[in-house]
C-alpha angles and dihedrals in degrees: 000000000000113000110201131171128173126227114197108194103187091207133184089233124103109244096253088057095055092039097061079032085056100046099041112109090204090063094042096058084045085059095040096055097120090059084044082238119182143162115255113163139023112014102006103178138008129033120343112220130194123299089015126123138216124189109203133201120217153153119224121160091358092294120122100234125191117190129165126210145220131198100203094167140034128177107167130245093351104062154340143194135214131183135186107249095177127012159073098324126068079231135350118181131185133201118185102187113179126209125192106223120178094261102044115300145278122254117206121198120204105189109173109170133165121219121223129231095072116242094006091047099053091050086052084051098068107022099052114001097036090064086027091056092039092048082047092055099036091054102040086048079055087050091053088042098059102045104107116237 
């Protein structure tokens, strides 16, 4: 069973500029300090472009966690998509979709996964990762959002 939730960030920046601040692996592992994320194969700073992969290295619940991603769609600057190619979820799928507004512009995040290990998995999947993963987003679209153009 796929688990999905939506984060919408309302930001100052124009969309272009949280776009490229959305897709740079520099500023993802900034945001990502407290799982000691970071970026250890394929594109491993700078901007990630479509078709290109990037393998990362984290801790999250205490657990070492390796996943490599996948862009498979750009738009800019309206959206991008990344999905899990290898790691810990049977799927795990992201869409990035950008909206000028007159002060700036929304970002909304789509994130739809589904957890391994069958029956018990999917009960983990909403009951942990599901608000893990969302607190995760929410707080990583504040991070974007605050960083000054």
């Amino acid at each position: 069973m796929t688990a999905s939730f939506v984060c919408r960030t309302q930001s100052s920046l124009p969309p272009e500029r949280l776009f490229d601040l959305a897709r740079s692996v520099d500023v993802h592992v900034e945001s990502q300090k407290g799982s000691g994320e970071r970026a250890v194969a394929g594109v491993t700073s700078g901007l990630i472009g479509e078709g290109q992969e990037v393998t990362w290295r984290a801790r999250h619940f205490g657990l070492p966690l390796t996943m490599t991603s996948r862009v498979t769609q750009v738009d800019f600057p309206r959206s991008f998509t990344d999905e899990q190619v290898r790691g810990p979820f049977r799927s795990f799928r992201h869409v990035h979709e950008f909206e000028a507004t007159p002060g700036g512009c929304i970002m909304t995040d789509r994130v739809e996964f589904t957890a391994p290990f069958g029956l018990l998995g999917r009960a983990a999947g909403k009951l942990v990762l599901r608000p893990y993963l969302q607190r995760l987003i929410r707080d990583r679209g504040r991070f974007l959002a605050g960083i000054s153009s």
